[in-house]
MIVOLO-645795 format. One line per 10 residues: number of its first residue (from 1); for each residue x, y, z of N, C-alpha, C, O, CB. Coordinates in Angstrom, 3 decimals. Glycine has a CB too. Example, Ala and Ser with C-alpha at 12.3 -4.5 7.8 and 13.67 -1.06 7.14 Angstrom:
BEGIN
1) 13.190,-5.690,7.800,12.300,-4.500,7.800,13.200,-3.300,7.800,14.236,-3.319,8.465,11.308,-4.473,9.046 ~ 12.850,-2.250,7.080,13.670,-1.060,7.140,12.900,0.030,7.870,13.409,1.138,8.039,14.084,-0.598,5.725
***
This chain:
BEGIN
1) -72.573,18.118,79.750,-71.672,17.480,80.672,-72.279,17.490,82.068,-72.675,18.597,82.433,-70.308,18.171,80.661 ~ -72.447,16.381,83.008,-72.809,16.333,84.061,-72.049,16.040,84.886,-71.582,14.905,84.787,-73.583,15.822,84.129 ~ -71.604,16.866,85.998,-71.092,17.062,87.163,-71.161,15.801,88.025,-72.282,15.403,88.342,-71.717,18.159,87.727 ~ -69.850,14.990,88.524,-70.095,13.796,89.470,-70.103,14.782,90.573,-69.450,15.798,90.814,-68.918,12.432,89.557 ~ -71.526,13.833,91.450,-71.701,14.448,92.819,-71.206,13.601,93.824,-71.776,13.472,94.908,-73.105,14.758,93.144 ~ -69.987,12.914,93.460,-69.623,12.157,94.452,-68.299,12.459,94.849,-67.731,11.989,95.835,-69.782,10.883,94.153 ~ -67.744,13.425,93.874,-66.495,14.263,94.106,-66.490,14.974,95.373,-67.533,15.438,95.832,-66.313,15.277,93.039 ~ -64.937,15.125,96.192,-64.724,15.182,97.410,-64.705,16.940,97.551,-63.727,17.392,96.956,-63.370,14.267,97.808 ~ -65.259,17.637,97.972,-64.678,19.043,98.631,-63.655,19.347,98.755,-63.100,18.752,99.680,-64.887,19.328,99.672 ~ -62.716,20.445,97.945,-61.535,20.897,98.108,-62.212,21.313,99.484,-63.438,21.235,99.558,-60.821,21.942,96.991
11) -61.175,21.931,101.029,-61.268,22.352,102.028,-59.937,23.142,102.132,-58.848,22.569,102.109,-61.608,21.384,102.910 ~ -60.073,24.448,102.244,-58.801,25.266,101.909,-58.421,25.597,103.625,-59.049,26.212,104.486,-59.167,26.899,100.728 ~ -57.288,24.982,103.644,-56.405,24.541,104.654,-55.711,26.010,105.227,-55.121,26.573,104.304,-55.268,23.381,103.985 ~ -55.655,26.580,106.204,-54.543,27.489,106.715,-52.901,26.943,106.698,-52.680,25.773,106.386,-54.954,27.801,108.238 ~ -52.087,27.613,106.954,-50.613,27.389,107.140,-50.627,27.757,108.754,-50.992,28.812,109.273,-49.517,28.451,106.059 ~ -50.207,26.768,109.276,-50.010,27.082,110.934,-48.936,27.244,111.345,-48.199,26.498,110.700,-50.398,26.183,111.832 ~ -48.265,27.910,112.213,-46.912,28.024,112.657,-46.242,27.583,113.746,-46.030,28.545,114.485,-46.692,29.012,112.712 ~ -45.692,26.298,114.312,-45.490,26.100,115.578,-43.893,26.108,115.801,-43.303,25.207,115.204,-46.207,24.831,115.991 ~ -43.187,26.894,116.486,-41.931,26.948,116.996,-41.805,27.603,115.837,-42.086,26.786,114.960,-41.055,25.740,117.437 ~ -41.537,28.630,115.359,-40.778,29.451,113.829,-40.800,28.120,112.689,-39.834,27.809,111.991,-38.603,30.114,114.156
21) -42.217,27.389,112.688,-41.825,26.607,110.970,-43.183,26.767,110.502,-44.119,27.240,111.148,-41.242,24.609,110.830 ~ -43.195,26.496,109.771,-44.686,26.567,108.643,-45.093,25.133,108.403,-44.498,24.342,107.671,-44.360,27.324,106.869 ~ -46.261,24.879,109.161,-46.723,23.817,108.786,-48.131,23.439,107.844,-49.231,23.786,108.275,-46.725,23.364,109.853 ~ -48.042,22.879,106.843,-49.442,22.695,105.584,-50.460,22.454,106.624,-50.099,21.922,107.674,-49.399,21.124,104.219 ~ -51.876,22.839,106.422,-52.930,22.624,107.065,-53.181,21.459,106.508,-53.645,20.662,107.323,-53.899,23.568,107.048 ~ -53.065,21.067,105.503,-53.626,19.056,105.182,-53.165,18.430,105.826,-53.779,17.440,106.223,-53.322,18.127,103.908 ~ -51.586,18.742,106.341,-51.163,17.647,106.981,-52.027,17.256,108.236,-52.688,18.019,108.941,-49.801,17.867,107.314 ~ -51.861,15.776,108.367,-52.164,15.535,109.799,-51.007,15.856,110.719,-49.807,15.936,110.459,-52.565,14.096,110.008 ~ -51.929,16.090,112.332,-50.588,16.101,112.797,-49.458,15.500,113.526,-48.699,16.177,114.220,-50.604,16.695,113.142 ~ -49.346,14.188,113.363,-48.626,13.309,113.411,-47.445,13.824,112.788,-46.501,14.409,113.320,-49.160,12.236,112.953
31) -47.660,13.478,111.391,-46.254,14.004,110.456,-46.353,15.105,110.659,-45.356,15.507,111.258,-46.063,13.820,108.882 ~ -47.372,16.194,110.392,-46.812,17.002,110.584,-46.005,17.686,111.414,-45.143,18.439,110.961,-47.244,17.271,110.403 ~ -46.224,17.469,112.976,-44.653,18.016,113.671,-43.527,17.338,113.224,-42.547,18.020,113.523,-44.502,17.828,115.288 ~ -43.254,16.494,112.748,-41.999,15.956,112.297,-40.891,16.811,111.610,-39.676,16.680,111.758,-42.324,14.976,111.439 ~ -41.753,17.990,110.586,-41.435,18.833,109.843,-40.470,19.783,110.621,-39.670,20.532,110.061,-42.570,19.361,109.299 ~ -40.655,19.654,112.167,-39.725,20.513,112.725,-38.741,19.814,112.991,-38.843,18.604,113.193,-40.090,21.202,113.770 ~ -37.319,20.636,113.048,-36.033,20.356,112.649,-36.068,19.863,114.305,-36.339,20.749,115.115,-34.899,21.694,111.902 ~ -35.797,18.452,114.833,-35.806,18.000,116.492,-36.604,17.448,116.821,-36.591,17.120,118.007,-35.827,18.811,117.464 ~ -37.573,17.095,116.097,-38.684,16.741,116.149,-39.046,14.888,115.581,-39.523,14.798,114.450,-39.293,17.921,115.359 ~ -38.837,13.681,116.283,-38.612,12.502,115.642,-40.080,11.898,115.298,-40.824,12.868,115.438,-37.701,11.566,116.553
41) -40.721,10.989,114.989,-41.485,10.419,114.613,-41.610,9.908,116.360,-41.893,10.956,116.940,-41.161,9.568,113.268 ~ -41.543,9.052,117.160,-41.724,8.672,117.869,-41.824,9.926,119.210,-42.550,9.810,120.198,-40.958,7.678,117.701 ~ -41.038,10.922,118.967,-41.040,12.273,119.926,-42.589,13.110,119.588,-43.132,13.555,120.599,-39.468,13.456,119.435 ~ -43.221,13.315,118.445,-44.254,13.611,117.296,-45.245,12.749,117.948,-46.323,13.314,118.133,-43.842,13.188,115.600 ~ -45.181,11.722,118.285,-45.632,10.470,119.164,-46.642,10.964,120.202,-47.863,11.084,120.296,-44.333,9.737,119.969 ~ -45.784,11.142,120.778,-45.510,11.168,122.545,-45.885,13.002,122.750,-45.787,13.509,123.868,-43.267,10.610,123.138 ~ -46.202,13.631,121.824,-46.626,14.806,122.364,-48.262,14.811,121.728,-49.175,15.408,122.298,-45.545,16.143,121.895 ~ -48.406,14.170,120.675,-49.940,13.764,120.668,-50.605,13.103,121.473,-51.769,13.303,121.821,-50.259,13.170,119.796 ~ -49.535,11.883,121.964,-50.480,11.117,123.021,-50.491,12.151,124.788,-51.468,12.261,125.528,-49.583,9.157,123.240 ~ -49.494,12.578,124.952,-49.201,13.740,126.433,-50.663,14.941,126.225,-51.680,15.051,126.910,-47.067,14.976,126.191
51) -50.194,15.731,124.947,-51.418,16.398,124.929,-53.076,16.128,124.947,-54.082,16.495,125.553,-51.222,16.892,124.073 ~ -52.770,15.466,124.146,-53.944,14.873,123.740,-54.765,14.833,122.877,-55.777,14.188,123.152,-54.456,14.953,124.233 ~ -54.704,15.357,121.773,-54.441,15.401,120.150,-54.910,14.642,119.755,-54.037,13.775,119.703,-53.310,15.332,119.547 ~ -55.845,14.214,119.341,-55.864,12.600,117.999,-54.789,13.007,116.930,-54.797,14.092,116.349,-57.780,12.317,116.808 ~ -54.036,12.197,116.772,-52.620,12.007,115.596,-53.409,12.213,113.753,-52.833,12.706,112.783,-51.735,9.727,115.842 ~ -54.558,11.757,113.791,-55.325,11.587,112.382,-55.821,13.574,112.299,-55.698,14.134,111.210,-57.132,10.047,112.565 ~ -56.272,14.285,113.380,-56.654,15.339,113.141,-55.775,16.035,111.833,-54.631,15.657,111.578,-56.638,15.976,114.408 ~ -56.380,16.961,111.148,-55.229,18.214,110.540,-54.759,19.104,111.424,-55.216,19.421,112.522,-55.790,19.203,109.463 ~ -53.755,19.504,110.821,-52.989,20.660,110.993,-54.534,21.829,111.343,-55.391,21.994,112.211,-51.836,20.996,109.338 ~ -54.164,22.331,110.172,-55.213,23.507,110.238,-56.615,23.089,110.764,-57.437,23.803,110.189,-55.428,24.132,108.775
61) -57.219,22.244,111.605,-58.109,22.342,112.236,-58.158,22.137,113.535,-59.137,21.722,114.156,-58.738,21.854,111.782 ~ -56.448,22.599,114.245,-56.025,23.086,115.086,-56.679,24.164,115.970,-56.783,25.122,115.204,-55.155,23.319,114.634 ~ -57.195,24.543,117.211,-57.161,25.498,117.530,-56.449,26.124,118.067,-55.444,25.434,118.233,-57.709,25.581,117.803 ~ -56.195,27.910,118.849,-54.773,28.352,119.146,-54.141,27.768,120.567,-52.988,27.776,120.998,-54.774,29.988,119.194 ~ -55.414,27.246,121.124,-54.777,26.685,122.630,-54.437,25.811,122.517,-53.512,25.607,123.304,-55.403,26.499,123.759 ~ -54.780,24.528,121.543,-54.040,23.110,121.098,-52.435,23.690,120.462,-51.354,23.310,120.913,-55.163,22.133,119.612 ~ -52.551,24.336,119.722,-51.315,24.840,118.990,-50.331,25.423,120.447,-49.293,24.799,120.669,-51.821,26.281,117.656 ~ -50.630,26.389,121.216,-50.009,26.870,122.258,-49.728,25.630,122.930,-48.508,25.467,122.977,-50.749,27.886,123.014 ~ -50.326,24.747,123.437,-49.900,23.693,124.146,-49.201,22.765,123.827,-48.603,22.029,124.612,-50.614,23.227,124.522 ~ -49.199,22.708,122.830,-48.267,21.627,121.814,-46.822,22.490,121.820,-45.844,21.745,121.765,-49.026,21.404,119.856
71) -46.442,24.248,121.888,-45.710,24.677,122.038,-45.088,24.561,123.212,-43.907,24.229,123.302,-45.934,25.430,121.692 ~ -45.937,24.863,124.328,-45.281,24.912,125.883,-44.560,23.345,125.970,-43.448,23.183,126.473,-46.720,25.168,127.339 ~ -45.352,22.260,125.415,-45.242,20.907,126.054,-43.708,20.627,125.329,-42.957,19.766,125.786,-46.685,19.672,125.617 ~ -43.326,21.508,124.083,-41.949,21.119,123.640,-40.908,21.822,123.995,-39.741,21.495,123.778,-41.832,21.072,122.395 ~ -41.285,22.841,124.569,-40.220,23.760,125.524,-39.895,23.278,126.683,-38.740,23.131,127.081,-40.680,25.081,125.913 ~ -41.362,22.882,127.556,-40.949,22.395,129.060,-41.366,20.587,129.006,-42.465,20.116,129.297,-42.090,23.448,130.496 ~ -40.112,19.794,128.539,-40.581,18.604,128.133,-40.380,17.750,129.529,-39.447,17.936,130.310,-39.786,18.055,126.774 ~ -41.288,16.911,129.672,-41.153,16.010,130.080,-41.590,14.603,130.469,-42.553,14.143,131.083,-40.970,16.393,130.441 ~ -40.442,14.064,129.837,-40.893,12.521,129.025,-39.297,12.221,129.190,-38.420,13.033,129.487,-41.722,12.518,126.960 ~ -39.147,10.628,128.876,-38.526,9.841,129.076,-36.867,9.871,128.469,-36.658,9.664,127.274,-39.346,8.965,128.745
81) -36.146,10.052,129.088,-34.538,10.477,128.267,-34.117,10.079,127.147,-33.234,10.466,126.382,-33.385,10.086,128.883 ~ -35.265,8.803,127.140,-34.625,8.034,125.607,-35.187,8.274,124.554,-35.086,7.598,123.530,-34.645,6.572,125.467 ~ -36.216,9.840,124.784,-36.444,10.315,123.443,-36.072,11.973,123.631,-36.605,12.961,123.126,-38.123,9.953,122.904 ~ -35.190,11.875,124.358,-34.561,13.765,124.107,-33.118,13.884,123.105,-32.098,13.207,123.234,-33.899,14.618,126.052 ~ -33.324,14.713,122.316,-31.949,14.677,121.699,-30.741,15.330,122.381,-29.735,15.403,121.675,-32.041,15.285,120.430 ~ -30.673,15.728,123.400,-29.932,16.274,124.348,-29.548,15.631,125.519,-29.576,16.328,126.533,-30.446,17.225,124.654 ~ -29.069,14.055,125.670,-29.262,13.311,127.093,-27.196,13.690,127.281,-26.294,13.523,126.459,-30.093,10.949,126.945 ~ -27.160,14.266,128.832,-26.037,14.564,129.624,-25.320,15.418,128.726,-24.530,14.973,127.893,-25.238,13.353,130.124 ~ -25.633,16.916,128.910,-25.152,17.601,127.840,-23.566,17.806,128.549,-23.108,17.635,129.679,-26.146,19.067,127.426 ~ -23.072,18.216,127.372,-21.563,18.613,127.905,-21.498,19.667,128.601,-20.692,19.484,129.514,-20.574,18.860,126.920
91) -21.866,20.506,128.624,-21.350,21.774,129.010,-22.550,21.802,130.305,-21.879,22.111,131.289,-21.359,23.138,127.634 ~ -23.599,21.673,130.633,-24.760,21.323,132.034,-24.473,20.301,132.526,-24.075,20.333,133.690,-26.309,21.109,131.815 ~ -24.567,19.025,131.831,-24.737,17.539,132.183,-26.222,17.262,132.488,-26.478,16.221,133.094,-23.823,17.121,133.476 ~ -27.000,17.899,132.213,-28.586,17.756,132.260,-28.962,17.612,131.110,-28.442,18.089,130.101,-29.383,18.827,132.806 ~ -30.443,16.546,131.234,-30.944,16.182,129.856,-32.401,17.664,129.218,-33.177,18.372,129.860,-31.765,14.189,130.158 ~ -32.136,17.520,127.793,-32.685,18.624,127.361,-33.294,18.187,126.084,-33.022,17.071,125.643,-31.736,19.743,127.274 ~ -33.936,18.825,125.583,-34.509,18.470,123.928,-34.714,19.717,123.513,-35.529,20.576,123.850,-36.012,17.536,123.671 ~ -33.363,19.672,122.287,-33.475,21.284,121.392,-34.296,21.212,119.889,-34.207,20.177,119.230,-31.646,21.908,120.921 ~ -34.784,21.918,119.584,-35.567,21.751,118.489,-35.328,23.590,117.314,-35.528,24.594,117.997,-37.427,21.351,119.317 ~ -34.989,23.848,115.924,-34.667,24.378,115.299,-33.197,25.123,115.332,-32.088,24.604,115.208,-35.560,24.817,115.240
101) -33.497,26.320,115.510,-31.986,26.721,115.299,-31.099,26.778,116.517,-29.930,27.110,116.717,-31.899,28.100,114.677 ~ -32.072,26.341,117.239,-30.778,25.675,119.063,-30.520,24.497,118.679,-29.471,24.142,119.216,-31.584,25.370,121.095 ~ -30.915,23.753,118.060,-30.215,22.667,117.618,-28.890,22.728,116.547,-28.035,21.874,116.785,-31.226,21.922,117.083 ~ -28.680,23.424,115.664,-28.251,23.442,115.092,-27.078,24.239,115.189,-26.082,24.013,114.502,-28.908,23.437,114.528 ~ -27.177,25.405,116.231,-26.025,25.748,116.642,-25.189,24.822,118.034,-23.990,24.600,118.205,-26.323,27.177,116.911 ~ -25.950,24.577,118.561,-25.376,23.393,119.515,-24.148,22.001,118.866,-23.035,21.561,119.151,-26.936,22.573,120.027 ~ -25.365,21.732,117.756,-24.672,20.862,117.029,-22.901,21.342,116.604,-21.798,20.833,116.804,-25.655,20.688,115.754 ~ -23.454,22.696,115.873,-21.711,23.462,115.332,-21.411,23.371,116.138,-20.896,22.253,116.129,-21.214,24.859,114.813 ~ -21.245,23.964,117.520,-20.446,24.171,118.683,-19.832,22.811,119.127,-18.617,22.814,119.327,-21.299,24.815,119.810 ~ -20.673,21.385,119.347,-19.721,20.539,119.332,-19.106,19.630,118.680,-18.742,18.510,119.038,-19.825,20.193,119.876
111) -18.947,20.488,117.121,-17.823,19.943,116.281,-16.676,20.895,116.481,-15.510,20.543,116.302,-18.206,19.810,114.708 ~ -17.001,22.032,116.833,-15.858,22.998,116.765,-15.007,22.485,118.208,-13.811,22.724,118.375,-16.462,24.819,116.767 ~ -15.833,21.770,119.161,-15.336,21.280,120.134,-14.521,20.528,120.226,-13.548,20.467,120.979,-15.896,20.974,120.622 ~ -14.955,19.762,119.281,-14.133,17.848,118.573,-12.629,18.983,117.776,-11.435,18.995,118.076,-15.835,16.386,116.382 ~ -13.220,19.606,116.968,-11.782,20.308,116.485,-10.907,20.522,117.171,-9.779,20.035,117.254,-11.779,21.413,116.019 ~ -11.485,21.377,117.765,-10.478,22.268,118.965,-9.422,21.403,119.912,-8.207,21.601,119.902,-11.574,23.058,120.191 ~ -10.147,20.329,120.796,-9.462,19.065,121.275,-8.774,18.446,120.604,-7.809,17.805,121.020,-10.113,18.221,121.650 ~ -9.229,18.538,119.142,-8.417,17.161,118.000,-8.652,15.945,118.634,-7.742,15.287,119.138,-6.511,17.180,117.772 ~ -9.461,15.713,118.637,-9.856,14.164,119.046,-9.880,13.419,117.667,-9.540,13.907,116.589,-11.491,14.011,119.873 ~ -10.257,12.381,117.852,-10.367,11.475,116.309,-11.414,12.148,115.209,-11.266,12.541,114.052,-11.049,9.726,116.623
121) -12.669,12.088,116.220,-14.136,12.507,115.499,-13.703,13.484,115.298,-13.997,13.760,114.135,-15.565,12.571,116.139 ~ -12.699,14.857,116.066,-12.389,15.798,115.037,-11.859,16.152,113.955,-12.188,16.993,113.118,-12.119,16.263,115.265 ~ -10.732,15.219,114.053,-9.696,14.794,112.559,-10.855,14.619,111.683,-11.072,15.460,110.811,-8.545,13.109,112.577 ~ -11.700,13.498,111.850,-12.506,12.988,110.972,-13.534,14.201,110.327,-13.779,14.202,109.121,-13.221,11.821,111.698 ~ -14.017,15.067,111.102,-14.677,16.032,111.071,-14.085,16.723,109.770,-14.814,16.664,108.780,-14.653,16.718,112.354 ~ -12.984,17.306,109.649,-12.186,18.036,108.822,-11.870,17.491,107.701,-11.885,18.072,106.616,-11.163,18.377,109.346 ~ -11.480,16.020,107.948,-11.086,15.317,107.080,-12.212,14.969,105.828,-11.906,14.428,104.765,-10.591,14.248,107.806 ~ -13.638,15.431,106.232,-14.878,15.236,105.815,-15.192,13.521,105.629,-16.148,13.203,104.922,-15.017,16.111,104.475 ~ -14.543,12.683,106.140,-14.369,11.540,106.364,-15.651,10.696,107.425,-15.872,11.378,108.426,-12.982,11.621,106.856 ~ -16.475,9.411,107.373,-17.224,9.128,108.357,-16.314,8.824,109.772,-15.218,8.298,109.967,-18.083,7.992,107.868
131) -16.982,9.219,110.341,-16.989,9.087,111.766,-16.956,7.926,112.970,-16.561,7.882,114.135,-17.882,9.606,111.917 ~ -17.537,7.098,112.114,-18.546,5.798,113.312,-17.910,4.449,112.765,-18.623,3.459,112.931,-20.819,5.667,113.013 ~ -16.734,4.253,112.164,-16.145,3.332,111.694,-16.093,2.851,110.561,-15.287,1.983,110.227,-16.315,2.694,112.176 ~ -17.222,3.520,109.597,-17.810,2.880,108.283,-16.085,2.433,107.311,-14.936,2.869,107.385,-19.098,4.412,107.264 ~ -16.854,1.246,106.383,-15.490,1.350,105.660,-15.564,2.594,104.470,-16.593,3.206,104.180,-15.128,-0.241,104.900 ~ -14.144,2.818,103.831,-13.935,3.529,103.185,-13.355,3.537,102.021,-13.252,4.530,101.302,-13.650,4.004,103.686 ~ -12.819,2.079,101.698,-12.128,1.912,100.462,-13.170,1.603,99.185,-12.562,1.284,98.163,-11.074,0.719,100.676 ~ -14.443,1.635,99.073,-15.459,1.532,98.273,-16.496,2.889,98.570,-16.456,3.750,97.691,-16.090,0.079,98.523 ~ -17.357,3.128,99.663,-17.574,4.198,99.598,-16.778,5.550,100.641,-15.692,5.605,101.218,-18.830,3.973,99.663 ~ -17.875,6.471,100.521,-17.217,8.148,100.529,-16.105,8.393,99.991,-15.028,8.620,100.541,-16.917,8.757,101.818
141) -16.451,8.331,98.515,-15.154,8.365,97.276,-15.189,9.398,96.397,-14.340,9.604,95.530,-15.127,7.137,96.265 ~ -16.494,10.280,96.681,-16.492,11.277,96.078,-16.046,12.476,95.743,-16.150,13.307,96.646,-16.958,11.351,96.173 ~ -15.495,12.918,94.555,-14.537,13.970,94.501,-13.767,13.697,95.114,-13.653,14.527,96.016,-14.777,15.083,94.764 ~ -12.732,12.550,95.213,-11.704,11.986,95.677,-10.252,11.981,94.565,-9.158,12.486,94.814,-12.271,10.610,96.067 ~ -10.444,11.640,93.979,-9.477,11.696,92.772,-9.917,12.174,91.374,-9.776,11.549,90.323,-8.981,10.371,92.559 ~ -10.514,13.477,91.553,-11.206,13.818,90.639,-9.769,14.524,89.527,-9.085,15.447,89.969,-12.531,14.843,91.292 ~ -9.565,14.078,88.464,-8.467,14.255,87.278,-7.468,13.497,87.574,-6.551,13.652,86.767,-7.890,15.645,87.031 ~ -7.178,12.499,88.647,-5.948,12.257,88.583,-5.926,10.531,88.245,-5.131,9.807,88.844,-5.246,12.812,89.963 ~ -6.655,10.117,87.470,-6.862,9.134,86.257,-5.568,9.232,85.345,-4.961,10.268,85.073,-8.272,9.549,85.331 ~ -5.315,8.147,84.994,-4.499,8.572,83.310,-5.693,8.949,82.001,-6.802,8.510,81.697,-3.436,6.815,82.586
151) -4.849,9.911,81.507,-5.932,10.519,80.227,-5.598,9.389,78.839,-4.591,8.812,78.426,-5.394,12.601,79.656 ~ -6.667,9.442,78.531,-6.276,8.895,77.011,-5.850,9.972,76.340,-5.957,11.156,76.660,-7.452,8.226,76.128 ~ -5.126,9.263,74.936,-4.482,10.147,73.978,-5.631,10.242,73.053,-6.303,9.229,72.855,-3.070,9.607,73.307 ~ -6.022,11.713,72.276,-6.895,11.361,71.154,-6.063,11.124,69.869,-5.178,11.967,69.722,-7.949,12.485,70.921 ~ -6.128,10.270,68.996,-5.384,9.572,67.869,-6.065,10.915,66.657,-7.252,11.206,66.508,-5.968,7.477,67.579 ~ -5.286,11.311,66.192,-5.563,12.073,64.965,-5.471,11.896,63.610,-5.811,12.799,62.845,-5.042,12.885,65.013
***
């Protein structure tokens, strides 16, 4: 049996870590920041092109000051409001961009907010119902009338 020598090099990739997530060293890193929870495709963007990154590089052929800088640049952001997920917050009124588990508690906090007020979006909230007008008499029907069908009889 003879060996094709035109076969590609496995290249065994590190796992890199930026903001508390684990990112694959194959990935490039384009997608790969995406992987973080706050993190959009077009935001993923805009910190390759700010830093200065080629988007095609890998992950793992990162070094720690590219990696550190890619950290600072998502902590102390600044870029254009219409890509922060935080524009006129409620409780500051300043624009911000949260990324992992500040996002996600932010998020709870202003549903518990919508609750608390009882506003519509909060009814809706509870109601587990959409929010943004969608219709409803065809979908979000699930586990909606679950047994309360008429049963057939089985004939014996």
């Amino acid at each position: 049996m003879t060996e094709n020598k035109n076969t590609k090099e496995k290249y065994e990739f590190r796992v890199v870590r930026i903001l508390s997530k684990d990112i694959e060293g194959n990935k490039k890193v384009y997608p790969g920041l995406t992987r973080i929870k706050g993190i959009s495709w077009s935001f993923s963007n805009a910190i390759c092109k700010k830093v200065g990154i080629d988007k095609r590089k890998k992950v793992g052929e990162l070094s720690p000051e590219e990696i550190t800088s890619i950290e600072q640049f998502i902590k102390d952001v600044k870029l254009p409001i219409y890509l922060l997920n935080r524009q006129n917050d409620f409780e500051t009124g300043k624009e911000g961009h949260l990324t992992g588990v500040d996002l996600d508690l932010k998020k709870e906090f202003d549903i518990k907010r919508l609750r608390k007020i009882k506003s519509y979006r909060g009814f809706r909230h509870v109601a587990n119902l959409p929010l943004r007008g969608q219709r409803t008499k065809s979908n979000f029907r699930t586990n909606r009338r679950k047994g309360a069908g008429i049963k057939k009889k089985v004939k014996s």
